[in-house]
BALOBA-1460 file (C-alpha; in Angstrom, 3 decimals):
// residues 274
<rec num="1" residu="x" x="26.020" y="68.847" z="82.879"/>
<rec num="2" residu="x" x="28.852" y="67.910" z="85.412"/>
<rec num="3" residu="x" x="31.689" y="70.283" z="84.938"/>
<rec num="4" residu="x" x="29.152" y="73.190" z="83.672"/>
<rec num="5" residu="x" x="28.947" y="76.285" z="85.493"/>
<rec num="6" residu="x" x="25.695" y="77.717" z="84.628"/>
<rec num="7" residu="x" x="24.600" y="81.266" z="86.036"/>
<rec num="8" residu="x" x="21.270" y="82.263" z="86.456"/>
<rec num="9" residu="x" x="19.713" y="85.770" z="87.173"/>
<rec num="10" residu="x" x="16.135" y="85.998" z="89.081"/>
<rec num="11" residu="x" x="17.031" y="82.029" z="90.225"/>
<rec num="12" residu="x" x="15.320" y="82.440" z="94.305"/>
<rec num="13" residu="x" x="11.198" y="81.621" z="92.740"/>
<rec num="14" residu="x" x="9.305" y="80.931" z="89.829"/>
<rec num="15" residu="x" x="10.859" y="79.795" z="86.690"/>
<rec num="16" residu="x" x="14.463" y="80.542" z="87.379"/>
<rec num="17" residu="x" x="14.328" y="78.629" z="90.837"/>
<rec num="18" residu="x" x="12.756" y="75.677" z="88.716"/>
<rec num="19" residu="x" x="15.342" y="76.007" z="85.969"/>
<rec num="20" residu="x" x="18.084" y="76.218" z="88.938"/>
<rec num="21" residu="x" x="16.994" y="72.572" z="90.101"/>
<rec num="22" residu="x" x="16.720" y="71.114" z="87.188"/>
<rec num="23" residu="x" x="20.233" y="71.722" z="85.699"/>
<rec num="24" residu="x" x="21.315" y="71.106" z="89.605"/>
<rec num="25" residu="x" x="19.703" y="67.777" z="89.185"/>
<rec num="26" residu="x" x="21.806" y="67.293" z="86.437"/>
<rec num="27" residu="x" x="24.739" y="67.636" z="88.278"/>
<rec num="28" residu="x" x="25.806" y="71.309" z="86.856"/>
<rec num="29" residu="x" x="27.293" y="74.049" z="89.176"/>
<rec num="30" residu="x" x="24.775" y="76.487" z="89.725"/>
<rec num="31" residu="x" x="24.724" y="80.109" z="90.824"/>
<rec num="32" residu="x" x="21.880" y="82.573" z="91.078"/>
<rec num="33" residu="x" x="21.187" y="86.001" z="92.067"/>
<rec num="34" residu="x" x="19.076" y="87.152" z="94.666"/>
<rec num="35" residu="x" x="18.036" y="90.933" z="95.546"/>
<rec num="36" residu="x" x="17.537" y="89.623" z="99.291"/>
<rec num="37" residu="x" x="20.724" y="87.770" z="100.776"/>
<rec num="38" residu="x" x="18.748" y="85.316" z="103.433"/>
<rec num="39" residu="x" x="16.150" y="84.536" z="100.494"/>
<rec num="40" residu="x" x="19.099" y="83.553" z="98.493"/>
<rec num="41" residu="x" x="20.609" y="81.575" z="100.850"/>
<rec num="42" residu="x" x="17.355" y="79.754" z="102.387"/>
<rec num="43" residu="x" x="16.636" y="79.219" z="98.399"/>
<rec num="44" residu="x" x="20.397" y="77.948" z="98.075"/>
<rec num="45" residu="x" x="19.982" y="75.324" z="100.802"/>
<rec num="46" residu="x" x="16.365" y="74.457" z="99.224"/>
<rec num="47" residu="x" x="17.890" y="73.392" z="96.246"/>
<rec num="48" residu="x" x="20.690" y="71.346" z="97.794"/>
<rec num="49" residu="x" x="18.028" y="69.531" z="99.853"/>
<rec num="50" residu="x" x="16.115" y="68.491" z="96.518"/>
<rec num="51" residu="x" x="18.981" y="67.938" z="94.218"/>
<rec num="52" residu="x" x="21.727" y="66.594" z="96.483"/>
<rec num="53" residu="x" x="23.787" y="68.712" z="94.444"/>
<rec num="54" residu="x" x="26.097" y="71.096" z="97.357"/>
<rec num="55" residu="x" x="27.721" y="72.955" z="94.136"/>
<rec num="56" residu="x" x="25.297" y="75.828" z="94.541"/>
<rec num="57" residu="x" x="26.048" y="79.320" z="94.849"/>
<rec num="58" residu="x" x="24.368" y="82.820" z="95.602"/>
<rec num="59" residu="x" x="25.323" y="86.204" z="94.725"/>
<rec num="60" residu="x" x="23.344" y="89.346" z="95.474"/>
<rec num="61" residu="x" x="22.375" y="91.181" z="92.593"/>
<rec num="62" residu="x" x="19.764" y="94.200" z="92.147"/>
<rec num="63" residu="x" x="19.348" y="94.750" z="88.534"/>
<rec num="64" residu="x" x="17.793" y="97.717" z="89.315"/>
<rec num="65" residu="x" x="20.947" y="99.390" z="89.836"/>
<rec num="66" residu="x" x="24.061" y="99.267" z="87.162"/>
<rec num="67" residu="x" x="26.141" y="99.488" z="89.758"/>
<rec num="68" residu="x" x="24.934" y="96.072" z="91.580"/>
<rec num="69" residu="x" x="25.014" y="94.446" z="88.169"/>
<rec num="70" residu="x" x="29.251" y="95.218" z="87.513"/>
<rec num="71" residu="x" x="29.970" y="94.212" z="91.183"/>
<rec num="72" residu="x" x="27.738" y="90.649" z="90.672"/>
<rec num="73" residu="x" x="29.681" y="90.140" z="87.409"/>
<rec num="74" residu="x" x="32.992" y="91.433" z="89.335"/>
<rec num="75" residu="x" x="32.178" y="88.686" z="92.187"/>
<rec num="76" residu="x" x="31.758" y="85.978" z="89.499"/>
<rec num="77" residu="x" x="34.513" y="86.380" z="87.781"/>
<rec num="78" residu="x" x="36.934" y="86.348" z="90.931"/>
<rec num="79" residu="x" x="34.877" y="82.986" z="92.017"/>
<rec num="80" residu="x" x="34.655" y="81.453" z="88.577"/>
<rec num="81" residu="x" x="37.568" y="80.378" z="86.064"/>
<rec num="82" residu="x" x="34.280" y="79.928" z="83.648"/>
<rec num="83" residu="x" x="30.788" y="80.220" z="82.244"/>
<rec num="84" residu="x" x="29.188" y="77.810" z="80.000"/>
<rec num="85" residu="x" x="25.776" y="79.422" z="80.483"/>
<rec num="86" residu="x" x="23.879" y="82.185" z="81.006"/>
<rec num="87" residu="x" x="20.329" y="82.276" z="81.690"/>
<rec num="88" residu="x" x="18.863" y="85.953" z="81.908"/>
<rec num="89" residu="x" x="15.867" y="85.117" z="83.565"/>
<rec num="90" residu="x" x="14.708" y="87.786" z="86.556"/>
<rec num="91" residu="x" x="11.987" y="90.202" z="84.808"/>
<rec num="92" residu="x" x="9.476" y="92.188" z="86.428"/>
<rec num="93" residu="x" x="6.111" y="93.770" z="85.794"/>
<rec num="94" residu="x" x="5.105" y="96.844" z="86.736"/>
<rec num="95" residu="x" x="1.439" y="98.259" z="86.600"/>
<rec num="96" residu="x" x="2.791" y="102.095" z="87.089"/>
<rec num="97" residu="x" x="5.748" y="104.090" z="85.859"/>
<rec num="98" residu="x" x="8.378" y="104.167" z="88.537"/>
<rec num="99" residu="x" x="12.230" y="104.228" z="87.732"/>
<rec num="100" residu="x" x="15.319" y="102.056" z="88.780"/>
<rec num="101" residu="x" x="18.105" y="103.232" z="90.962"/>
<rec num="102" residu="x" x="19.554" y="104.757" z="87.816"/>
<rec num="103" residu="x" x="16.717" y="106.921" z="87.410"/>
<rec num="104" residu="x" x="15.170" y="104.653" z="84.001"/>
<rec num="105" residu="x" x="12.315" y="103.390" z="83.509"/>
<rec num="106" residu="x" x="11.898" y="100.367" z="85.828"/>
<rec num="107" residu="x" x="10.860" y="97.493" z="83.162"/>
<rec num="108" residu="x" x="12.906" y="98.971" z="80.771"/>
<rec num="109" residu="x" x="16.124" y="98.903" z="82.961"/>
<rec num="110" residu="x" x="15.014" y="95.633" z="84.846"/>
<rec num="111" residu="x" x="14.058" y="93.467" z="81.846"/>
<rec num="112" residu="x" x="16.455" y="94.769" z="78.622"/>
<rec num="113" residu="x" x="18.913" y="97.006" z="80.205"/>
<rec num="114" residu="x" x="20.404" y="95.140" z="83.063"/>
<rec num="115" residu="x" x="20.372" y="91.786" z="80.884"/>
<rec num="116" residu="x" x="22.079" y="93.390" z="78.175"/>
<rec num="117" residu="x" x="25.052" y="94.949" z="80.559"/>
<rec num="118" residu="x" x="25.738" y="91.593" z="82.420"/>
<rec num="119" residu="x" x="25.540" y="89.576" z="79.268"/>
<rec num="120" residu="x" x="28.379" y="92.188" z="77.782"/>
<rec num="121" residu="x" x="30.559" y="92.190" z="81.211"/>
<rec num="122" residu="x" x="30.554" y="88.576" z="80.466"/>
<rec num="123" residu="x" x="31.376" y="87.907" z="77.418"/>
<rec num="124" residu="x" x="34.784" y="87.598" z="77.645"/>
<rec num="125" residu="x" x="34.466" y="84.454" z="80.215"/>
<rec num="126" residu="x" x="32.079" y="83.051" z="77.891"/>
<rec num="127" residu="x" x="34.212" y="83.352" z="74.994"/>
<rec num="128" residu="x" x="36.601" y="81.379" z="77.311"/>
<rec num="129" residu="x" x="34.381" y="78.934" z="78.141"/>
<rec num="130" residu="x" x="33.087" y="77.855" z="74.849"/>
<rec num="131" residu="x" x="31.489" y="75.933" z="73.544"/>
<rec num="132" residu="x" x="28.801" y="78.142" z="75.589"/>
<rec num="133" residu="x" x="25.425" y="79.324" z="75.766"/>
<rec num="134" residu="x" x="23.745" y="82.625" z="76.914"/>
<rec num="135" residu="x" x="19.748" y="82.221" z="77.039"/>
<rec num="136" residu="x" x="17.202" y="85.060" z="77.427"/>
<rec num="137" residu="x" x="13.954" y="85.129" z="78.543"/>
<rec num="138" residu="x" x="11.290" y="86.954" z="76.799"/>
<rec num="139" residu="x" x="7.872" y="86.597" z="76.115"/>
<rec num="140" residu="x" x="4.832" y="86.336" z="73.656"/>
<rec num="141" residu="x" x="3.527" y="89.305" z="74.729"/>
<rec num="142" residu="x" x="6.175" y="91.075" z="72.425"/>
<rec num="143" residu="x" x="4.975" y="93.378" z="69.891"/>
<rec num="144" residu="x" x="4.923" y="96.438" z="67.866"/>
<rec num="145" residu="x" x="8.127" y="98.403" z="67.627"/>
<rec num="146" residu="x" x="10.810" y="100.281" z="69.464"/>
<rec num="147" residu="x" x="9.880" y="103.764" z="70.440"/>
<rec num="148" residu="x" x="13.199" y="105.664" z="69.865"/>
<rec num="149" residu="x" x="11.620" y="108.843" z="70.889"/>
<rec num="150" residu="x" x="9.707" y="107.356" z="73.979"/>
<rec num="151" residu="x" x="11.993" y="104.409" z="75.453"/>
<rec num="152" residu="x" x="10.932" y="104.970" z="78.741"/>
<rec num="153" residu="x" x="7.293" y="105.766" z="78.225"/>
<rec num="154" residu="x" x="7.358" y="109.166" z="79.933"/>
<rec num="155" residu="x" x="4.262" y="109.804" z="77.892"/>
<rec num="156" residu="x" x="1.604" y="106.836" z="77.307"/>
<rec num="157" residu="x" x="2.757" y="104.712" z="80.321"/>
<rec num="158" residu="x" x="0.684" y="101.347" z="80.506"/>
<rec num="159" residu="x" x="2.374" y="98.298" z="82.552"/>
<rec num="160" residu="x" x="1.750" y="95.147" z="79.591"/>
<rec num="161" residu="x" x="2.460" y="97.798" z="76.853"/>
<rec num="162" residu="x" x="5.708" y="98.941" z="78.158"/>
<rec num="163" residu="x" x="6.299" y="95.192" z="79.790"/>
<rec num="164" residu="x" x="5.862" y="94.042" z="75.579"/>
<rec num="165" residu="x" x="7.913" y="96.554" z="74.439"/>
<rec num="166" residu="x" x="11.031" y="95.413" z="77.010"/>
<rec num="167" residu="x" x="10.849" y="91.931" z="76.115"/>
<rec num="168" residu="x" x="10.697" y="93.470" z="72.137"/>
<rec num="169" residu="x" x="14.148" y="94.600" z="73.066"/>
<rec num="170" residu="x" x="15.457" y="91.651" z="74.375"/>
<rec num="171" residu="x" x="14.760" y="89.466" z="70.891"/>
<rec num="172" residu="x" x="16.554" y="92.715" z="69.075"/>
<rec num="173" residu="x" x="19.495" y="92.213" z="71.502"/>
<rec num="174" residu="x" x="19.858" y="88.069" z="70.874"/>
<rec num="175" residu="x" x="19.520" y="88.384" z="67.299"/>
<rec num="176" residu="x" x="22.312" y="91.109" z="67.214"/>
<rec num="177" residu="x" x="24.543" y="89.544" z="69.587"/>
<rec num="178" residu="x" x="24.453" y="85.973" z="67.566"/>
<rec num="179" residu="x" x="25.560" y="87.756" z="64.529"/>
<rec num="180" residu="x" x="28.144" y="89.653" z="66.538"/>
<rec num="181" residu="x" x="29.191" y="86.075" z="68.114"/>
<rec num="182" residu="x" x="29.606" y="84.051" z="65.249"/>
<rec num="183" residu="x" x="32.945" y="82.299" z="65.101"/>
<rec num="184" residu="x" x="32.979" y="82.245" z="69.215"/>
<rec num="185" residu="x" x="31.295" y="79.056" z="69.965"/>
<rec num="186" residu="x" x="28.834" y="81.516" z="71.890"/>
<rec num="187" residu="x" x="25.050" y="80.658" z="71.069"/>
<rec num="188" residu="x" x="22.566" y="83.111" z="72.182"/>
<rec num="189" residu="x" x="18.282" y="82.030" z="71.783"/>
<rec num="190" residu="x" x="15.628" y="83.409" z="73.894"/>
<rec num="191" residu="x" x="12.734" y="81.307" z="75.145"/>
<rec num="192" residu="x" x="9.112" y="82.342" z="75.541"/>
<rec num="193" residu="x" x="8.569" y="80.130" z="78.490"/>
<rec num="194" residu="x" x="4.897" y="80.785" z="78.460"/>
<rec num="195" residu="x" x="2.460" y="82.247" z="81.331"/>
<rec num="196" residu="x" x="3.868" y="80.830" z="84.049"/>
<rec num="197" residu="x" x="2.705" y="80.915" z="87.985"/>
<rec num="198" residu="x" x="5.375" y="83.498" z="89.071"/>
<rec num="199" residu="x" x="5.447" y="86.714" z="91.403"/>
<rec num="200" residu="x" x="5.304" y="88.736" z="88.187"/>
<rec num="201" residu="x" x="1.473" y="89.646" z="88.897"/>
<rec num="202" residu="x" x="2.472" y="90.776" z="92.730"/>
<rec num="203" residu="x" x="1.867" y="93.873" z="91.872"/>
<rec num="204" residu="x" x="-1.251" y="93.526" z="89.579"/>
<rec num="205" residu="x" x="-4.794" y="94.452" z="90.768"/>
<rec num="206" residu="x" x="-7.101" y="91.744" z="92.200"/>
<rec num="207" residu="x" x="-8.509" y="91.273" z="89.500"/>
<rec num="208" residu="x" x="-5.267" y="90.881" z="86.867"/>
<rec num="209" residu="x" x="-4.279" y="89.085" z="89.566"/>
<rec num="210" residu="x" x="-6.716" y="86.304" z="90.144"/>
<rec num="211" residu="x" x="-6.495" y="86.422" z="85.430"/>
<rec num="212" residu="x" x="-2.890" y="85.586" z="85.775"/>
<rec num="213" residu="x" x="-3.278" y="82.776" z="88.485"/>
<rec num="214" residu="x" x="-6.497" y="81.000" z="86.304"/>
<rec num="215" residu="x" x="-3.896" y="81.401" z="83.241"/>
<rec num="216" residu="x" x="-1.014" y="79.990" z="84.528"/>
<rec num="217" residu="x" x="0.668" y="76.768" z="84.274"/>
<rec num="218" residu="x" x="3.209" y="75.540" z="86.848"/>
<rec num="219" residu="x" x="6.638" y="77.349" z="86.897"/>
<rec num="220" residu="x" x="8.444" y="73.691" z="86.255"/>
<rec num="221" residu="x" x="6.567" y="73.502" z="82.971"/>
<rec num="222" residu="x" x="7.898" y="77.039" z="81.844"/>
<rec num="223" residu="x" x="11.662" y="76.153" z="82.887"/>
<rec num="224" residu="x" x="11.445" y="72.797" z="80.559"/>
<rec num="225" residu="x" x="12.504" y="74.601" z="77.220"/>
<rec num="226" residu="x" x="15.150" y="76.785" z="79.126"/>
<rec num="227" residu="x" x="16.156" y="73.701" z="80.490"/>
<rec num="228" residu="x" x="16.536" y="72.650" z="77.193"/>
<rec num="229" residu="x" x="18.154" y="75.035" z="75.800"/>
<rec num="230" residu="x" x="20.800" y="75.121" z="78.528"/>
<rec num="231" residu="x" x="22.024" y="71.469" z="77.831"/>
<rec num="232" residu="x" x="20.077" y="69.909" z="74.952"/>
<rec num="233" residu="x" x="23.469" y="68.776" z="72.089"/>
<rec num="234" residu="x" x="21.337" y="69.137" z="69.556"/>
<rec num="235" residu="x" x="20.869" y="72.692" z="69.499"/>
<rec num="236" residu="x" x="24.552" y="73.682" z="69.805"/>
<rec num="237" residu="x" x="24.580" y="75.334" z="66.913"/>
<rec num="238" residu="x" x="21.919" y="76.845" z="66.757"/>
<rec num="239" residu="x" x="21.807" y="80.776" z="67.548"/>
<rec num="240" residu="x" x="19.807" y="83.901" z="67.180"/>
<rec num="241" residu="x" x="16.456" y="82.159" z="67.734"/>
<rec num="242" residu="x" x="13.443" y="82.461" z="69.848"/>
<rec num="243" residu="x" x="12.019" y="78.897" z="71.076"/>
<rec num="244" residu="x" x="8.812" y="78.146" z="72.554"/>
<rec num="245" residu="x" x="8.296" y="74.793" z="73.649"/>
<rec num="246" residu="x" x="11.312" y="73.349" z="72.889"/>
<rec num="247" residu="x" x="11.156" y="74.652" z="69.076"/>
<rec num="248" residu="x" x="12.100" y="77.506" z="67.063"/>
<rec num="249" residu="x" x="9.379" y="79.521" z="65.940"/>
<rec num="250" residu="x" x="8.671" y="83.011" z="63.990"/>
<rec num="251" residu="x" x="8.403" y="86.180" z="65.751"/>
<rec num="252" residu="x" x="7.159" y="89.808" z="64.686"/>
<rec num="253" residu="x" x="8.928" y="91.108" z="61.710"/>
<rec num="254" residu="x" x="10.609" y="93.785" z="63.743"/>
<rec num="255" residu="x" x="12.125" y="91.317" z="65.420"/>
<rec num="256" residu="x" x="14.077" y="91.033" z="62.145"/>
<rec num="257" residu="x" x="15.185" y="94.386" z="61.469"/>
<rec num="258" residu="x" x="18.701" y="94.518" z="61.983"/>
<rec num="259" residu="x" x="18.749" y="97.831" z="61.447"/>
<rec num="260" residu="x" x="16.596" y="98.857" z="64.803"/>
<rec num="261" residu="x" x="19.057" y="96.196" z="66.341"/>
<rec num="262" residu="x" x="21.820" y="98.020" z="66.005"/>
<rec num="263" residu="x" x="20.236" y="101.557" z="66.953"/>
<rec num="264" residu="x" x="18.783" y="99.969" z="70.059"/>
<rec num="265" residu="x" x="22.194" y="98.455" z="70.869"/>
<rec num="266" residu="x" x="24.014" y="101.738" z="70.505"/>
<rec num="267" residu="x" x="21.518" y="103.460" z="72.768"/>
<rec num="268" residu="x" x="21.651" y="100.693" z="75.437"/>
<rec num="269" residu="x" x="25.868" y="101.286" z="75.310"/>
<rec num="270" residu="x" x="25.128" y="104.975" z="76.006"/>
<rec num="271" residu="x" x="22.412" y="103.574" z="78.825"/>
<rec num="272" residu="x" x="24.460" y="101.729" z="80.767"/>
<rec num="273" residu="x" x="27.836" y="103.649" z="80.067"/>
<rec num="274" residu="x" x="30.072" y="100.946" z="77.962"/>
């Protein structure tokens, strides 16, 4: 990966720290985002320590706030002649409704919105960059459909439901954006990286809590397939998709349904004002 500039969102803990170190390791040139600057930087030293690798960068970020997300993408590009890949990783869970800076729905915002505005700002560098990747993370805890009339659960509000129905989104938005991307040399897969020791559950009850942590498997296991996915040549072609360990496998059939695709794409322009 030497010569690969590979930015990844959420990278100061959990999976995206793990991901960050292993495609350091490899000898890319990584940047993450961090909501808290001397996080970010103790974080950015961290991984220069374990890696040996000094081409690692910070840039604040609060995808909370559409605003934060333009001036991140802004900073990149004046730092950055290119982007090979992009790994929208940071995701939250939230066990009651609260909203972003924006005034959304938090997960909603967080998890689908803010991914789907940076990956868009971006594009154009990626384009450049090709051949490139963008990754997403999602889950298996994906289901059921897009409520169009509730997006932001102002009615019905339950933190896995609405948590599901974000990460729903976010397969929509890859398989939509590979068809738009064909011909680019632009791939775009999400991973499922599996229940994963993270600080999603820092918010959960004791007892969801103490669930999670029985659960969960290390976070280095659930960066392996975005790992992957970010430098494997085999899969260079391949686009659209939704991997879990390492392999392509079926989702939901609304997953499928270009139609809601598009809707939910339109909607999301309106969202986040391109």
């Amino acid at each position: 990966m030497k010569g690969k500039i590979i930015l990844i969102t959420g990278g100061t803990s959990g999976i995206g720290k793990e991901t960050a170190q292993g495609l350091a390791m490899l000898g890319a040139t990584v940047v993450i985002t961090t909501r808290d600057a001397q996080r970010g930087e103790q974080t950015k030293q961290e991984l220069i320590q374990a890696t040996n690798n000094t081409n690692i960068d910070v840039l604040f970020c609060d995808l909370a706030s559409f605003d934060s997300v333009r001036d991140c993408c802004r900073e990149f590009l004046k730092k950055y002649p290119k982007l090979h890949v992009l790994i929208n990783n940071a995701g939250i869970v939230d066990y009651h409704r609260r909203e972003s800076k924006d005034g959304i729905e938090n997960m909603f915002a967080v998890n689908y919105l803010a991914p789907f505005l940076m990956t868009n700002l971006l594009l154009d560098i990626l384009k450049k960059s090709a051949p490139a990747r963008i990754i997403n993370l999602t889950s298996g805890l994906h289901s059921g459909t897009i409520h169009f009339n509730n997006l932001e659960f102002k009615h019905g509000f339950s933190g896995m439901k609405v948590y599901g129905h974000s990460k729903l989104a976010i397969i929509l938005f890859t398989r939509l954006l590979a068809e738009n991307l064909k011909g680019t040399g632009v791939s775009v897969n999400c991973v499922n990286p599996g229940m994963s020791a993270t600080n999603l559950s820092r918010d959960a009850g004791w007892f969801s809590a103490k669930f999670f942590k029985l659960l969960a498997k290390e976070p280095s296991i659930g960066a392996q397939t975005p790992i992957y996915l970010a430098c494997a040549p085999e899969i260079e072609s391949i686009t659209g998709e939704y991997f879990e360990k390492e392999s392509v496998k079926k989702t939901n059939t609304e997953t499928y349904d270009m139609d809601v695709a598009k809707k939910l794409w339109n909607v999301s322009k309106k969202y986040v004002g391109l």
